[in-house]
N, C-alpha and C positions, 0 to 999 in steps of 0.2 A: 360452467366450472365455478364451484364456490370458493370464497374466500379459504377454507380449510385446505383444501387442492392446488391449490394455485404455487405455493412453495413446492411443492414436491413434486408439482411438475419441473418447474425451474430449477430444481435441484440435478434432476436426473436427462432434460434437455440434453446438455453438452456432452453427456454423456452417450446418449444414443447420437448426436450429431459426428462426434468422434464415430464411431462405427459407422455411419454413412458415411462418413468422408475416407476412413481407409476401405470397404470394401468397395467403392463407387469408383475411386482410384483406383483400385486394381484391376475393375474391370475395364472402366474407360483412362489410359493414363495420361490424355489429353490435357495439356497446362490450363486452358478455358475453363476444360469442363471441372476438372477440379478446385480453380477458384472461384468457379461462379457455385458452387454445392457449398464450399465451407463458407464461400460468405454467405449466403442464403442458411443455413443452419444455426449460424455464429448469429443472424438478425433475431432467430426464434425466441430465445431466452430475453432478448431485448424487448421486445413485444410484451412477453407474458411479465417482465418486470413493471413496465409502464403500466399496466394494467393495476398491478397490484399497486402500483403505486397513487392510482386513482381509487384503490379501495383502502389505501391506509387511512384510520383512524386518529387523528392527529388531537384528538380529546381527551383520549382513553388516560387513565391514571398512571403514575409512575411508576415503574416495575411492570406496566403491563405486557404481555408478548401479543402478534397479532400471525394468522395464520398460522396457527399451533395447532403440530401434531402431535401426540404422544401415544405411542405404541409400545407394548412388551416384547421385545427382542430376545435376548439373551437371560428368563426369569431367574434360573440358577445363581443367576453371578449379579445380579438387577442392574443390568444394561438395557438398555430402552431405543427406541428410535423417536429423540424427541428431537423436536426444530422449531423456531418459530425465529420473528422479527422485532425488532423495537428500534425506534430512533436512533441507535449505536449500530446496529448492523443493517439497518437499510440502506444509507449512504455508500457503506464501500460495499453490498450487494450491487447497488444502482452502479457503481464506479467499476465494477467487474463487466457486466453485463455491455455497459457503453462501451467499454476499452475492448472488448473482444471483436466484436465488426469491425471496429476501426484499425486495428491491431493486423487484421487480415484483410483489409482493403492496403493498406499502411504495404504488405508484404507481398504485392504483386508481383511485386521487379525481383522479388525471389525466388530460382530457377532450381534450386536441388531439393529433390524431391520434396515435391510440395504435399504430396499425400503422408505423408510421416509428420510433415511438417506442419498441417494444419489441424492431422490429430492432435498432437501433443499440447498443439496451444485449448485446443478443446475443453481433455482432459482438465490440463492447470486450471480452467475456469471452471470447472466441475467441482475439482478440491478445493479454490478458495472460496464456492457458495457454498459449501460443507462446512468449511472452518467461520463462515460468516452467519451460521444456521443454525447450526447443532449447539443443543442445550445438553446434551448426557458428554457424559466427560472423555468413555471409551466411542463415542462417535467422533465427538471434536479430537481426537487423537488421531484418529485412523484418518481424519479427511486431512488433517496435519503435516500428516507424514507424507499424505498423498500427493500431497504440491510439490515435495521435493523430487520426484522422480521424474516428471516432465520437464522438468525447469533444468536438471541433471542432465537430461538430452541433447533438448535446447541447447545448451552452453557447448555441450560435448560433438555435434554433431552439426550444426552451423557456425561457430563460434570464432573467435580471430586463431592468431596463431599459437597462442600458448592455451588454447581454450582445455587441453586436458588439465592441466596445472588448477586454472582454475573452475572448472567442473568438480575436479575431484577435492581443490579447497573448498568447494561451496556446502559441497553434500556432506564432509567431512563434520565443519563447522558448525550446519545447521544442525545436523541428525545428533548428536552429542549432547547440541544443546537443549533437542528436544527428549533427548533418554534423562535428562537430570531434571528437564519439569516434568516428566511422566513419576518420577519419582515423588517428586511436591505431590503431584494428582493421587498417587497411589496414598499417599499420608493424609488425605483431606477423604477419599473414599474410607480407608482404615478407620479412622477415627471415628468418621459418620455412622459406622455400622455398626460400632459400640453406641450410640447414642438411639441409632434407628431402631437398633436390634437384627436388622438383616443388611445384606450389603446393596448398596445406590448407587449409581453413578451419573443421576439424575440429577444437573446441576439444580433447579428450580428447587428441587426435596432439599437439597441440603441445603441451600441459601435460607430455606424456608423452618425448616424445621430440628438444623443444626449448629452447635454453637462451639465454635472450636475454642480449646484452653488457648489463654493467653502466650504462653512456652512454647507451643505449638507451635502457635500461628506465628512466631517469632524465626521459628526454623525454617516452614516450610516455605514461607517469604522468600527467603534469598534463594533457594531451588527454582521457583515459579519465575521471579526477578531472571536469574540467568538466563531462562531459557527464553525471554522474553525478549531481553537484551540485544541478544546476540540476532536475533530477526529486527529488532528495530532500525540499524545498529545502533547499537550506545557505546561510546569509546567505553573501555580499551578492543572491545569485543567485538570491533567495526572491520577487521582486517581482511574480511574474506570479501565484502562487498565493493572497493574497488578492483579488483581484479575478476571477478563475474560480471560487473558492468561491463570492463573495458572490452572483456573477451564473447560475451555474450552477441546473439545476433539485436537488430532492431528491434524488434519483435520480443525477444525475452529482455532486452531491459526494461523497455515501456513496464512490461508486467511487475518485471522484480520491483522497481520503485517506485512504480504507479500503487502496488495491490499489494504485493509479495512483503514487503516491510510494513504495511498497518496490519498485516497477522498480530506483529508483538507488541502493538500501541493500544489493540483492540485483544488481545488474551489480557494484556494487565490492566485495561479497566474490567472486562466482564468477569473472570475467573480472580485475581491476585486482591483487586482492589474491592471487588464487591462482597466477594468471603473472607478475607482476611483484611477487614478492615483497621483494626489495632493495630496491626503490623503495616500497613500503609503508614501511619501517622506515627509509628515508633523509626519505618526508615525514610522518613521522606527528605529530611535532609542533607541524606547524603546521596538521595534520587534526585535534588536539586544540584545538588555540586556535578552530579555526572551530567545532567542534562547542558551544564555551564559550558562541563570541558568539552562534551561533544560540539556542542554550536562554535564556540570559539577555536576548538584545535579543526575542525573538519573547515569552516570557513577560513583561517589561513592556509590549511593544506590545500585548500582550491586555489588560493592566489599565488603556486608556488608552481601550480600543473600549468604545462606544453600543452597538453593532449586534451584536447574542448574535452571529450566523453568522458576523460578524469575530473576534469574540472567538475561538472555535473553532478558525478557519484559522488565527490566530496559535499560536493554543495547540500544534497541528499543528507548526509552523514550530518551537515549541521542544521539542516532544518527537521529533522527527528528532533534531535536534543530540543528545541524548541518546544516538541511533545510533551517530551521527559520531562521538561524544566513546569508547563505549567500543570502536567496533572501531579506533580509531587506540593504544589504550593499548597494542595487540597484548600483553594478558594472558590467559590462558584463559577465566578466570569473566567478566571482561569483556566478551570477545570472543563467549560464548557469550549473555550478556545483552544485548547490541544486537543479536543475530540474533533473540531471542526479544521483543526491542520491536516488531519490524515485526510481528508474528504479533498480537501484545499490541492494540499500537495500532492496529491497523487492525479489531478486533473495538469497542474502546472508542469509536474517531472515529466509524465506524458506529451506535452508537447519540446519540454526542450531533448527528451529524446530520441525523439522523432525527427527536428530539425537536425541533430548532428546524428542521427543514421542516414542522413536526406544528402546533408550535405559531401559524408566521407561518400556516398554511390556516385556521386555527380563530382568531386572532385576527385577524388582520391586519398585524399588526407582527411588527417582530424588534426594535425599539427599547429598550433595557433602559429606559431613562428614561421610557417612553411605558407601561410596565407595572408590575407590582406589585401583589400581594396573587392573581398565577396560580393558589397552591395553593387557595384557597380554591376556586375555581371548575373550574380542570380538574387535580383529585387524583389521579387516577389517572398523567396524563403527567407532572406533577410528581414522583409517586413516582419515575417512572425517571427523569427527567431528574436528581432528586439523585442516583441511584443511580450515572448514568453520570456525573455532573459527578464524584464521591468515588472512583469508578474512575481515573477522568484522573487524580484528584490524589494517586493512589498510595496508596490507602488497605490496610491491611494485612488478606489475608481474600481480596481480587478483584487479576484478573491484572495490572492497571497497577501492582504494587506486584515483581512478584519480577523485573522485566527492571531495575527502577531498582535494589534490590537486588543480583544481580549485577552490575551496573556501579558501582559506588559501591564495592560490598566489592574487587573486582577493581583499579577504579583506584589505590583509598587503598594500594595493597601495592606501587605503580610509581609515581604522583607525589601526595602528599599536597595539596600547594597546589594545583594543577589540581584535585584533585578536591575540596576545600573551595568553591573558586568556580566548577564546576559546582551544587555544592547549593546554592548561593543559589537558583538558578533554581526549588527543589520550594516552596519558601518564596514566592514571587512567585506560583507556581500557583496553589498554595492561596487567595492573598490572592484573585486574580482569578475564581477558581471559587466563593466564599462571596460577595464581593461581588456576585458577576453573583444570585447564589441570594436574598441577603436586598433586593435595590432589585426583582427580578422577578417573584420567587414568595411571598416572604411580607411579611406587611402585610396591611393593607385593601385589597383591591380597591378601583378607581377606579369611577366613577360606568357611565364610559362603557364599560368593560370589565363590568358585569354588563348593562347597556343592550343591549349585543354578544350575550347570550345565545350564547357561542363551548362548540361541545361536545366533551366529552370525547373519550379515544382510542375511536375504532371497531375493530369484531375484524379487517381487513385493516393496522391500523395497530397492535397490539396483540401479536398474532403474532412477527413481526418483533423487537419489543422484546427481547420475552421469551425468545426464543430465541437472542439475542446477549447479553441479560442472564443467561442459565444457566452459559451458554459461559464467559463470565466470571468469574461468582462458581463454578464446579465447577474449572475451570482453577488459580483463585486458591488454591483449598485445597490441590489435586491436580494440579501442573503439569507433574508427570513424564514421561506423557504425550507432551507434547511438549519438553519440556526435553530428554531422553534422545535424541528424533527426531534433535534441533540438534544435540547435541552428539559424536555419532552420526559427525554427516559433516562439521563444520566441526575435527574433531580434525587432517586431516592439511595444512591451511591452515595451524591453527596451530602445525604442528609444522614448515611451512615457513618461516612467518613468525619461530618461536625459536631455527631453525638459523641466521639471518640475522641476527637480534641478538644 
């Protein structure tokens, strides 16, 4: 298999794996046998990702793509089937591919129909290698849209108890805000084809060979922006995502906050920031102020939640803004440390979602108030759970610490008072992350909680952990890795973004 094939097997993998796994179900509908098929399927794209990741080119010049197809699709309309990788979408390729096994090893102790259920998480990993791939503008559309319909399920069909409420918030929210960036897209293809003379929807052609009016690109910004937004979340547009956390199964939150939310941190640097770069630097001031109020309004509304899973998804809501905050500073280190947060946090969300799906199976609750004195009884999930709670909160040694890091050192060199009352918001973390840790985990257990006999982590729940807690704390020592990846291919953004200011 050449390096030219190798995406496109990876692409379409999870794709046929879903298909074995609901026709394999239906004919054997044995719980075993169908989780031993979707984890075996769910490993495949992991394999062929490692591989390419042994063949990535980590020399190659800025802008370059690697394992690039491009094909004529649709000539009438110049739609293409083009894909390829760089430094910016390998990471949360790598970060899909890992979270999918673990995701379904993670989902053993789930007993309603597993066959539906192990498709769908399939699927969703199929769309978001699509939206992490596709370079033509009507592919990364179609794989776009295609994420929300599993996720839709998911929510709707394992979900808690108001999971229709928020299912049908989720799809709502998202799908709207994806009809008014198709609309940006449709002005950025329009435009091009006056300039091409025929119509392209080939992002490369037009970054390459098209130059959008300044007016323009002024408009079509805050279209792109919304729709962007509202997947990252970025307050005020954040309102459907505690409510699909809290209702969602184990398994679909990992996803949403692990994967599902750097959709919008990674369309606005590939698409918003790197075609419309004038318009980056005409709004980025007030793409800093949002990213402020995110971090800060999302980190007090975490230290206001009962409900650990809310807690979480706030927590989420203000370490986005952290994104926001440093790819608006358009400084390098900055710019190169909110690329390296979505990588970050979506390793860390994944484990603290995990412990409190771990912990509501095993106890019953998610109530911080309803528990207290955890460690004594399930020590082992409490290990990790502080482990990933002091990851969150930027602890120095594991990787939640070097993205806040570059963004902090980067913005204090471009606006001082911005980035003074962005750090309020690590100081509220903290508060939030200790406090949820000493009312939950330590103390005396309650009567009713040893009464509960609730057991420890099992080895399908265990696994998992630990293999996102390696990732973590080896990354945090040694980040270069991927630091170098980022920095690799987001250099000639920002050399477009510095010729502009």
């Amino acid at each position: 298999m050449n390096g030219l094939n190798l995406l496109n097997v990876l692409l379409f993998l999870p794709l046929l794996g879903a298909a074995a796994v609901f026709i394999g179900g239906t004919l054997n509908k044995k719980p075993a046998f169908v989780k031993a098929l979707a984890l075996l399927v769910s490993l495949l794209p992991l394999l062929v990702n490692l591989l390419m990741l042994v063949k990535y080119d980590s020399l190659l010049p800025a802008g370059e793509f690697q394992f690039l197809t491009l094909q004529d699709w649709i000539s009438s309309l110049g739609i293409t089937y083009t894909v390829g990788l760089d430094g910016l979408s390998m990471p949360l390729i790598f970060l899909t591919s890992l979270l999918t096994p673990l995701v379904v090893l993670l989902s053993f102790d789930e007993h309603k129909d597993l066959r539906t259920y192990f498709t769908l998480l399939l699927l969703l990993e199929c769309g978001l290698f699509g939206v992490f791939a596709a370079l033509d503008f009507f592919l990364f559309y179609l794989f776009w849209e295609l994420v929300l319909i599993p996720m839709y399920f998911l929510i709707l069909g394992w979900g808690g108890p108001r999971r229709r409420y928020a299912a049908i918030k989720f799809f709502i929210y998202t799908h709207v805000a994806s009809l008014i960036m198709l609309v940006g897209i449709f002005a950025i293809v329009f435009s091009a084809a006056s300039q091409l003379g025929q119509m392209s929807f080939n992002i490369l052609t037009i970054s390459e060979y098209v130059k959008l009016p300044l007016n323009l690109q002024y408009l079509i910004f805050p279209a792109l922006f919304f729709g962007f937004a509202v997947k990252i979340p970025t307050v005020p547009f954040h309102t459907w995502l505690p409510d699909a956390h809290v209702e969602a199964p184990t398994g679909g939150s990992v996803f949403l906050a692990a994967v599902m939310l750097k959709m919008g941190g990674y369309g606005l640097v590939r698409i918003a920031f790197a075609l419309l770069p004038e318009a980056a630097v005409h709004y980025a001031l007030p793409m800093a102020i949002l990213g402020i109020i995110s971090m800060l309004y999302g980190a007090v509304l975490a230290l206001a939640q009962d409900d650990l899973k809310k807690m979480i998804a706030y927590s989420s809501v203000s370490h986005m803004g952290l994104l926001l905050f440093g790819l608006a500073m358009l400084q390098e280190r900055a710019f190169n440390g909110a690329v390296l947060q979505m990588f970050a946090h979506g390793l860390i969300s994944a484990m603290l979602f995990m412990v409190c799906g771990i912990l509501q199976h095993s106890v019953g609750t998610r109530r911080i108030g309803d528990l207290g004195g955890v460690a004594s009884v399930l020590p082992r999930l409490s290990a990790l759970t502080v482990f990933a709670f002091f990851a969150s909160v930027g602890l120095p040694g594991l990787l939640g610490f070097i993205p806040e890091l570059q963004v902090f050192l980067g913005a204090f060199s471009v606006n001082k008072l911005l980035t003074v009352i962005a750090m309020l918001s690590m100081i509220v973390t903290a508060a939030y992350y200790l406090w949820a840790l000493e009312r939950a985990y330590f103390g005396q257990p309650s009567t009713d909680l040893i009464e509960k006999k609730p057991h420890d982590l099992q080895w399908f729940q265990t696994v998992p952990l630990l293999v996102l807690g390696l990732l973590v704390l080896l990354l945090g020592v040694c980040p270069a890795p991927v630091t170098d990846m980022i920095a690799q291919s987001t250099g000639y953004i920002i050399d477009l973004l510095g010729g502009v200011s």
